[in-house]
N, C-alpha and C positions, 0 to 999 in steps of 0.2 A: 916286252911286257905282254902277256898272255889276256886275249881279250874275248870274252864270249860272248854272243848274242844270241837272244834268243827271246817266245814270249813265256809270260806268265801268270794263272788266273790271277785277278786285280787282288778278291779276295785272299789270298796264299802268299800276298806280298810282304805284312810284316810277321809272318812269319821265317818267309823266307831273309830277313834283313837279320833275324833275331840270329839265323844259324848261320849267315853269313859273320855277321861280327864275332861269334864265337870262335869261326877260323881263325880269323883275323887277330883275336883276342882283346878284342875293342869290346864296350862295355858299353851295349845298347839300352839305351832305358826311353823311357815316355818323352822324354824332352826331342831325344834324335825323331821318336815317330812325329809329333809334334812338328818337327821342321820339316819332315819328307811332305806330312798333310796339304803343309800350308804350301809348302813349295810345287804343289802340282794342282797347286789351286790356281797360283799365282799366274800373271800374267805378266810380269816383268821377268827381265834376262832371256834365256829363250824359248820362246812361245810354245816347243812342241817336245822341246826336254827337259828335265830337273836332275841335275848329278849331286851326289850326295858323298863326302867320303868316308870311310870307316878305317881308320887308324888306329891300329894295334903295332903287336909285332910286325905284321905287315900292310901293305895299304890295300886296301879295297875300295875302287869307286865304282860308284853305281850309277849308271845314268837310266834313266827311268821316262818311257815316251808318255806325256800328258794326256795321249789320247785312249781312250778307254775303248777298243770292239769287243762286241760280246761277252764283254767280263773280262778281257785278257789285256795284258800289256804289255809291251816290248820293253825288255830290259838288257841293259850291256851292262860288263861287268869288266874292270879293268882288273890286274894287278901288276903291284911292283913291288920287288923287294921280298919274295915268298921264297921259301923250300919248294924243290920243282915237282913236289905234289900237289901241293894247294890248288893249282888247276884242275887236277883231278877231283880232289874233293869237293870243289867246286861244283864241277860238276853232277858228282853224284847227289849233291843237294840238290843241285837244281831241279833233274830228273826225280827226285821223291815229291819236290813241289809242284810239278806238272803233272804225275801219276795220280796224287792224292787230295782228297778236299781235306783244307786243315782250316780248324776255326777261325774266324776273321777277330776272335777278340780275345788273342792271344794274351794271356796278362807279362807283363814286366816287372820283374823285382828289382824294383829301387834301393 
């Protein structure tokens, strides 16, 4: 299972979830941001990560570190079950997320 690590600005992060599910082909809407929110609010399970997953064709988890420097966050990304590109495209998102400032109030179609 192909796992990346890496940071990313805090801002670009649902962003970045939106075009991760898309690989995936999981069907992100307000309720998943809603749970990432509260989940890295939270203080219960563990205290310094929130994993999230994104289940489509393939699986995608996110583990998401709670602690915020400078605007950025460390985020891993697992998968299982993918075509042995999907790591690359992975990547290349990621890399458009770290290069570029993208709006923080991405909207969602319900």
């Amino acid at each position: 299972m192909p796992e990346i690590n890496n940071w990313l600005k805090r801002d670009n992060l649902k962003g970045f979830l939106v075009a991760l599910s898309s690989l995936a082909e999981y069907r992100f809407d307000n309720s998943d941001w809603d749970a990432i929110e509260t989940g890295l609010e939270s203080d219960s399970g563990d205290p310094s990560w929130f994993r999230y997953p994104l289940v489509g064709q393939a699986k995608i988890e996110i583990a998401i570190s709670k602690q915020v420097e400078e605007g950025d966050v460390d985020v891993r990304v697992s998968i299982e079950g993918a075509s042995p590109c999907l790591g690359e495209q992975v990547r290349a998102v990621w890399m458009v997320f770290n290069r570029f400032e993208v709006a923080a109030d991405v909207d969602l179609l319900d």
